[in-house]
Kinemage of the C-alpha trace (Angstrom):
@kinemage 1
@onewidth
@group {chain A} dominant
@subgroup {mainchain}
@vectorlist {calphas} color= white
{ca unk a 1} P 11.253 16.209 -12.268
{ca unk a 2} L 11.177 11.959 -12.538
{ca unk a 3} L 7.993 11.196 -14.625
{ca unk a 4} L 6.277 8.870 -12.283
{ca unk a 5} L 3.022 7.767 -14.354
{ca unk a 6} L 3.206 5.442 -17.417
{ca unk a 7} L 1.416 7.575 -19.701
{ca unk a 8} L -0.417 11.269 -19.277
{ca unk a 9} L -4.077 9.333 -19.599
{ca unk a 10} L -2.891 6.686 -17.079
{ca unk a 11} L -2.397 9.485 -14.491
{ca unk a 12} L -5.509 11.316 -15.244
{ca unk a 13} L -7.324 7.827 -14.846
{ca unk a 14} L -5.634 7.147 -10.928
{ca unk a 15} L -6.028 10.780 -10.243
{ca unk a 16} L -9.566 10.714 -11.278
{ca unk a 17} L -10.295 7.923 -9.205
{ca unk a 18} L -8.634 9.211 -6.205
{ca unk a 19} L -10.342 12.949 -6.028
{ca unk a 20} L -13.808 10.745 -6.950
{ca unk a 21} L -13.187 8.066 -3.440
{ca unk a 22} L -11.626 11.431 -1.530
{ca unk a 23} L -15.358 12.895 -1.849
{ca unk a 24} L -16.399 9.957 0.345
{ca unk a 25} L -13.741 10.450 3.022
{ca unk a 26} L -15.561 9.416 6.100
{ca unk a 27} L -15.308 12.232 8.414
{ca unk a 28} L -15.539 16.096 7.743
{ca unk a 29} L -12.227 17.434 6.742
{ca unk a 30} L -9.829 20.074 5.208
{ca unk a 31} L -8.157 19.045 1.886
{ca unk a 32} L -5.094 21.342 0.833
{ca unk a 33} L -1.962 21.665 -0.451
{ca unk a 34} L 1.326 22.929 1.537
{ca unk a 35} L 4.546 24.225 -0.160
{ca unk a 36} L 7.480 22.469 0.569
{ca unk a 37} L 11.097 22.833 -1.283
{ca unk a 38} L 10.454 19.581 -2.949
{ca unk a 39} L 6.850 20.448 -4.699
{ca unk a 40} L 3.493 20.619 -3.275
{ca unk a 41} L 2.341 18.336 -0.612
{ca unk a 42} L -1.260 17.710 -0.487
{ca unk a 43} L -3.010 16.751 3.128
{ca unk a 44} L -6.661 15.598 4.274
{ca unk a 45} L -6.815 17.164 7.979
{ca unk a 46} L -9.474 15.492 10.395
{ca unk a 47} L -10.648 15.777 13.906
{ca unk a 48} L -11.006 19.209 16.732
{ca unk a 49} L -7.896 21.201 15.880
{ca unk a 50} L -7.415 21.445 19.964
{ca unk a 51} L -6.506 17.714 20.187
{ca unk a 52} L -3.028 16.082 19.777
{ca unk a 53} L -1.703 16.440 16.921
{ca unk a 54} L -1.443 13.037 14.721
{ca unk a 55} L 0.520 12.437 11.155
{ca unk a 56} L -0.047 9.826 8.820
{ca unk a 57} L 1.998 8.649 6.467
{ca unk a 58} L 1.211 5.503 3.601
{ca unk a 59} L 3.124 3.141 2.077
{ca unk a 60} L 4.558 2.781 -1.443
{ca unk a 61} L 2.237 2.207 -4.411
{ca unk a 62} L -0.143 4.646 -2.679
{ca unk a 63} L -2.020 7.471 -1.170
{ca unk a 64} L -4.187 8.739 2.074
{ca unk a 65} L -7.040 6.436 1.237
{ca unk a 66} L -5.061 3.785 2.799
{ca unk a 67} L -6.760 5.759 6.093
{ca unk a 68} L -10.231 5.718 4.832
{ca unk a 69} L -10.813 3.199 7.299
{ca unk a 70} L -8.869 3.981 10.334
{ca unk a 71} L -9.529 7.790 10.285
{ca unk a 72} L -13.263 7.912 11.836
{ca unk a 73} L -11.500 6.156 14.854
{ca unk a 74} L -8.541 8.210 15.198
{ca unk a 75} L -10.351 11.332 14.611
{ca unk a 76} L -12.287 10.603 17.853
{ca unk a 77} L -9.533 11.371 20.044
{ca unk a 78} L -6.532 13.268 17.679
{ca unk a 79} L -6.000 16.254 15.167
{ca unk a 80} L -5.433 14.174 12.300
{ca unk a 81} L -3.325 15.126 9.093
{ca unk a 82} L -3.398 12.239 6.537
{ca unk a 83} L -0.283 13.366 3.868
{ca unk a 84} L 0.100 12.012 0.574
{ca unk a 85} L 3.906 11.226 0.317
{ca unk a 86} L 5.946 12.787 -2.669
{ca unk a 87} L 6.692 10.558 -5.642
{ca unk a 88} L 3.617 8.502 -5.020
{ca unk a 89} L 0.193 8.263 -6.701
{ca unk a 90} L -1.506 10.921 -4.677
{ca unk a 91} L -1.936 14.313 -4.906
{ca unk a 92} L 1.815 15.457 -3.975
{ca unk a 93} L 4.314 16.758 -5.958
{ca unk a 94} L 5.890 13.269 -8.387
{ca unk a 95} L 9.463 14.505 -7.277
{ca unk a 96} L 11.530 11.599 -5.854
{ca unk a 97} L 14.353 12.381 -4.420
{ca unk a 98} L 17.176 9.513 -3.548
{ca unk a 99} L 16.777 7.503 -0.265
{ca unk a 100} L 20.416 8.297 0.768
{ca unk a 101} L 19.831 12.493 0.164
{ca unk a 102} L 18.677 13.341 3.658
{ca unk a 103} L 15.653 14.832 1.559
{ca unk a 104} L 12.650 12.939 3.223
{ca unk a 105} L 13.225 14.198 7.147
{ca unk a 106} L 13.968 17.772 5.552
{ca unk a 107} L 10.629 17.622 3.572
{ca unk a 108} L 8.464 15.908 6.537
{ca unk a 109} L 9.876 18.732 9.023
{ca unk a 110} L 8.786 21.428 6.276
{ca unk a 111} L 5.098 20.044 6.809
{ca unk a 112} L 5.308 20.225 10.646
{ca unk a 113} L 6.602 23.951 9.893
{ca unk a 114} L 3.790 24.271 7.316
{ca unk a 115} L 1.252 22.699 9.424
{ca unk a 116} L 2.253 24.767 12.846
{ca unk a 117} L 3.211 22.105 14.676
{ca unk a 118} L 5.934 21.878 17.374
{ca unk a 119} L 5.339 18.192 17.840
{ca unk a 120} L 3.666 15.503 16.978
{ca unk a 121} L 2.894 11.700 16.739
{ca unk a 122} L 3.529 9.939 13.669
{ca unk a 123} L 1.614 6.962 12.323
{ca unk a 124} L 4.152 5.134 9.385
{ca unk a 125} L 2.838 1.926 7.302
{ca unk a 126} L 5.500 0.400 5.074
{ca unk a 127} L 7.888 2.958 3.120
{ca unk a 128} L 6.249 5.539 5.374
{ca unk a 129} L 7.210 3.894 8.301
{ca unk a 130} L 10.836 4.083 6.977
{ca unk a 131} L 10.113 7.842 6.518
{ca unk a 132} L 8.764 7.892 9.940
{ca unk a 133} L 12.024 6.480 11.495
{ca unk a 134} L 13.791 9.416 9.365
{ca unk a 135} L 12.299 11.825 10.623
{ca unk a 136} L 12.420 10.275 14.223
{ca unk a 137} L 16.161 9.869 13.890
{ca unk a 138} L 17.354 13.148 12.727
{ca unk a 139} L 14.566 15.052 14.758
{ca unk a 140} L 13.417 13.375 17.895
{ca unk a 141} L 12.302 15.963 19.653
{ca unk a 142} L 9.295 16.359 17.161
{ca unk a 143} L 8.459 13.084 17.874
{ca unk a 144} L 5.664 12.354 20.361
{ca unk a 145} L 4.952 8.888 19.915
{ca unk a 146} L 5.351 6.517 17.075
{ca unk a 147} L 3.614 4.298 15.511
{ca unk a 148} L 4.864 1.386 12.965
{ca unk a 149} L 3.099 -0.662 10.369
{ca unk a 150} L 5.348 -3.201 8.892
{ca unk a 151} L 8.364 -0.541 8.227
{ca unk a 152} L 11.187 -0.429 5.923
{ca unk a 153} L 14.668 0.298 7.107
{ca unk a 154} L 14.701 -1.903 10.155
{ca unk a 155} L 15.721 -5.173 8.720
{ca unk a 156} L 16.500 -5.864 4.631
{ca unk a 157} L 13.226 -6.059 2.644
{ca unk a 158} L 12.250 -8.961 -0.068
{ca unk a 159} L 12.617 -6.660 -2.907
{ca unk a 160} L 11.476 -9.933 -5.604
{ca unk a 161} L 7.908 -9.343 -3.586
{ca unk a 162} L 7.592 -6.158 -6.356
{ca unk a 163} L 8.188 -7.781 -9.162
{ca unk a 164} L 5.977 -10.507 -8.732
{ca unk a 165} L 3.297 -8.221 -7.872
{ca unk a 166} L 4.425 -6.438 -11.473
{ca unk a 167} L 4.116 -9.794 -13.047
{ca unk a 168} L 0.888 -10.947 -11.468
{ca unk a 169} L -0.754 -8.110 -12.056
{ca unk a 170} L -0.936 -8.552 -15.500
{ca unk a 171} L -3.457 -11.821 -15.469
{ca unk a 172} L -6.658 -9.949 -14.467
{ca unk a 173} L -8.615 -11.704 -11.817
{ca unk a 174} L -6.570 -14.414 -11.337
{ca unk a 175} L -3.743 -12.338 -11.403
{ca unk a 176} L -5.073 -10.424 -8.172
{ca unk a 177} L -5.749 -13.563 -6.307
{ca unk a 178} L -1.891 -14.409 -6.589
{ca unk a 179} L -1.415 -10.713 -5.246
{ca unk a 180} L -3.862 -10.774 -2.703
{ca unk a 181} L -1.813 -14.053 -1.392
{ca unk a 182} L 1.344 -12.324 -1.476
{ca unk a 183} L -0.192 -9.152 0.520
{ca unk a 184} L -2.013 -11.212 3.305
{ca unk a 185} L 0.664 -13.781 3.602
{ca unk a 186} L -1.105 -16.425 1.950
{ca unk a 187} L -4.630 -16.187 3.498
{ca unk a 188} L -6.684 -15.169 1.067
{ca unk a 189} L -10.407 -14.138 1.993
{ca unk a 190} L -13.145 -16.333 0.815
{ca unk a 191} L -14.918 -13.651 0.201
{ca unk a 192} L -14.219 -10.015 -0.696
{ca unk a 193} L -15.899 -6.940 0.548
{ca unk a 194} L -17.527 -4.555 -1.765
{ca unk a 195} L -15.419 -2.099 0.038
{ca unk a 196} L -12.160 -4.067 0.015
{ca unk a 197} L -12.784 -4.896 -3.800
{ca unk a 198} L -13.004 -1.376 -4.831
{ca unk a 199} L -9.881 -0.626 -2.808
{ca unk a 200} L -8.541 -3.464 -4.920
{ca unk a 201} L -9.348 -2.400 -8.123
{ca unk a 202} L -8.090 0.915 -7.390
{ca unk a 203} L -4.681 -0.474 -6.502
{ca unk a 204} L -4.717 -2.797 -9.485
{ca unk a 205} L -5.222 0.516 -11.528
{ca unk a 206} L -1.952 2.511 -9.837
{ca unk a 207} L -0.375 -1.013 -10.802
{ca unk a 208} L -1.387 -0.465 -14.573
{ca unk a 209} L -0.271 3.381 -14.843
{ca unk a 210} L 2.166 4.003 -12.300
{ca unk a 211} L 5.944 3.620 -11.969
{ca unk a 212} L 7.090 2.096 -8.345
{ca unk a 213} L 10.250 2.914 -6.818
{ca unk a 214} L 13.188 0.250 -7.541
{ca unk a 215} L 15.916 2.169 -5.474
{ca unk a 216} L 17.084 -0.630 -2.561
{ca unk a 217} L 15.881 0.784 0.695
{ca unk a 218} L 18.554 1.697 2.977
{ca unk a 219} L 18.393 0.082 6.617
{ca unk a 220} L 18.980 2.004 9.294
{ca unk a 221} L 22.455 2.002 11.598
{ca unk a 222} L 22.630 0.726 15.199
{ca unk a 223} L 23.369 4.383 15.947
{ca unk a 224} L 20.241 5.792 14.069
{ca unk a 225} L 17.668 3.823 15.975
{ca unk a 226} L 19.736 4.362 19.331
{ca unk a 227} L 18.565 8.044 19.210
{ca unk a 228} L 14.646 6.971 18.734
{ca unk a 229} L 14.051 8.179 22.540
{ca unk a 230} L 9.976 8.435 22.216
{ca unk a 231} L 7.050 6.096 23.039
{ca unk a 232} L 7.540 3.181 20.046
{ca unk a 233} L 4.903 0.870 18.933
{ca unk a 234} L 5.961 -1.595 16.065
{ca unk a 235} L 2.770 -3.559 14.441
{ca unk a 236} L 3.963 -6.802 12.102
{ca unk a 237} L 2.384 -9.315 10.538
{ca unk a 238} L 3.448 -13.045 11.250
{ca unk a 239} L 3.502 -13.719 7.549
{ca unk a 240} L 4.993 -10.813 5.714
{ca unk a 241} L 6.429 -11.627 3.022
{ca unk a 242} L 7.950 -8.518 2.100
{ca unk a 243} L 9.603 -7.228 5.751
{ca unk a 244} L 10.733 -9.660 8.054
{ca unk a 245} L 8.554 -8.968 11.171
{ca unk a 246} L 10.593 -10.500 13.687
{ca unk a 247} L 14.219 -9.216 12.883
{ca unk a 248} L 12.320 -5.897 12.415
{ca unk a 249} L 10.695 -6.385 15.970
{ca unk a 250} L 13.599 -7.465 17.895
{ca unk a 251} L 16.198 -5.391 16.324
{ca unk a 252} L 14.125 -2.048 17.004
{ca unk a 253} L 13.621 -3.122 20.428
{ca unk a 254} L 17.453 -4.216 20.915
{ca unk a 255} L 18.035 -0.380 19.846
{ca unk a 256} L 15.157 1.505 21.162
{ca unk a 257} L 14.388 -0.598 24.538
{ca unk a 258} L 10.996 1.462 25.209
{ca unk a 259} L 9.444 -0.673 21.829
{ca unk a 260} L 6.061 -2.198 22.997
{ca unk a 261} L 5.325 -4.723 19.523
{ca unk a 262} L 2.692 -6.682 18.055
{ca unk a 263} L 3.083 -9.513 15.943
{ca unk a 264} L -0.165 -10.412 14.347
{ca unk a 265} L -1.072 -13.788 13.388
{ca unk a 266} L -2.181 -14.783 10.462
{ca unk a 267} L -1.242 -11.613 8.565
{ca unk a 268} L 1.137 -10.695 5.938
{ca unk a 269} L 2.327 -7.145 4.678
{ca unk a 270} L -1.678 -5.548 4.862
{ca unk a 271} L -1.379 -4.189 8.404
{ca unk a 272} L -4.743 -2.753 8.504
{ca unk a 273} L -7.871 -1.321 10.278
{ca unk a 274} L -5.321 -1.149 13.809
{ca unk a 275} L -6.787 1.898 14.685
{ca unk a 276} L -8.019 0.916 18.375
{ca unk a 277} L -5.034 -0.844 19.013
{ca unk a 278} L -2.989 2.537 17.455
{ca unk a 279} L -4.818 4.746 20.323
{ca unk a 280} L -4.150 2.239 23.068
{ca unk a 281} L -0.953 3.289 22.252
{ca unk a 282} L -1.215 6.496 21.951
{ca unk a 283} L -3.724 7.915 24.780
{ca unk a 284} L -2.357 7.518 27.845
{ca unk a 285} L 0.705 9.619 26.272
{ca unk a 286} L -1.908 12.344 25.445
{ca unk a 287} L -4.179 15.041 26.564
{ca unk a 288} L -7.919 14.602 24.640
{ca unk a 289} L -10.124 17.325 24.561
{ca unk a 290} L -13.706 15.686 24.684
């Protein structure tokens, strides 16, 4: 299995921090792993088990605590698993298969078998929005709604954003101000959060011990997306740097007519706290049991 960490200590260090800020998870909750064919997947579950059904997937270069502060909301109304994707710096197995395998939809539909569920909605940031589509494309009638943060696989990615963020992540402070411009598209707050800074730290320590990806994500074909038959919502920022929001908007809705998008000003790649708009979406689609 692909070593993912830079060093044994590194790992233990962003594996520390992680089960230390999971203690704080915001709402009560299930933590647990599930067996899948590709290693252990490990999921935070949330919310009255009698509600729809909701999955959450991160992007690259993290873990569920990308949720921390979207999951009180969405709770409210949904049965929510947050799942730490494989080969990231969560608590799933390190195993990364290739993009082109057909691995990712067969390990997301071993979850849903793992998990009991016939269905579901899906809620994809980033690489796990490309996983999202996957799954979508190869098994739609899983698929309740879905949901997409600034996803992969629509249009070509700026694959120079990583190693910049490499680079500038070795110049301390001022090397996260250059990242934080990058991330938000060049608006950098004037001041940050204690809650947003230790968020930052924490992914300025993943950036110091772990390994990202470097495989070229794979776009999608015409013919792919033409089977997305669901509810779609596509959330972009007006200044991403990394995915091109509007090719990515107007190609998915070329494809998959039904599309309702957001383009959000002043916002790059951190497509964040959407959680109200998410279940705008995704109520009048679903049954809530108060």
């Amino acid at each position: 299995m692909e070593e993912v960490y830079k060093s044994e200590g590194g790992k233990q260090e962003i594996l520390g921090k992680y089960r230390e800020m999971l203690d704080a998870w915001p709402v009560k909750n299930r933590q647990y792993e599930v067996a899948t064919s590709f290693g252990p997947t490990f999921v935070i579950e949330s919310g009255v088990s009698e509600n729809p059904p909701l999955i959450l997937l991160h992007g690259s270069m993290s873990n569920s605590l990308t949720w921390y502060g979207d999951v009180v909301t969405l709770s409210k109304t949904h049965h929510v698993f947050a799942v730490d994707m494989i080969g990231e710096p969560g608590l799933s197995a390190p195993s990364r298969p290739s993009y082109e395998s057909g691995a990712y939809p067969l390990w997301l539909n071993e979850i849903f078998l793992a998990l009991g569920l016939k269905s579901s909605a899906i809620v994809g940031l980033s690489l796990g929005g490309w996983m999202a589509l996957s799954f979508a494309s190869q098994y739609p009638e899983k698929v309740e709604q879905l949901v997409l943060l600034c996803p992969g696989g629509i249009a070509p990615v700026s694959f120079g954003l990583l190693w910049k963020f490499l680079f500038f992540s070795l110049f301390g402070k001022w090397g996260e101000q250059q990242i934080l411009k990058m991330l938000t598209g060049g608006k950098v707050p004037l001041e940050v959060s204690p809650g947003m800074e230790e968020g930052l730290a924490f992914t300025m320590l993943i950036n110091k011990h772990f390994k990202p990806r470097t495989a070229k994500l794979p776009i999608y074909t015409d013919e792919a997306l033409s089977k997305l038959s669901m509810p779609i919502l596509i959330i972009c920022g007006e200044y991403d740097q990394l995915i091109p929001a509007q090719k990515s908007i107007s190609r998915l809705k070329q494809l998959a007519p039904q599309t309702e998008s957001v383009l959000l000003p002043n916002t790059g790649h951190v497509v964040i706290n959407q959680a109200e708009r998410i279940l705008d979406f995704l109520t009048p689609h679903t049954k809530i049991v108060s």
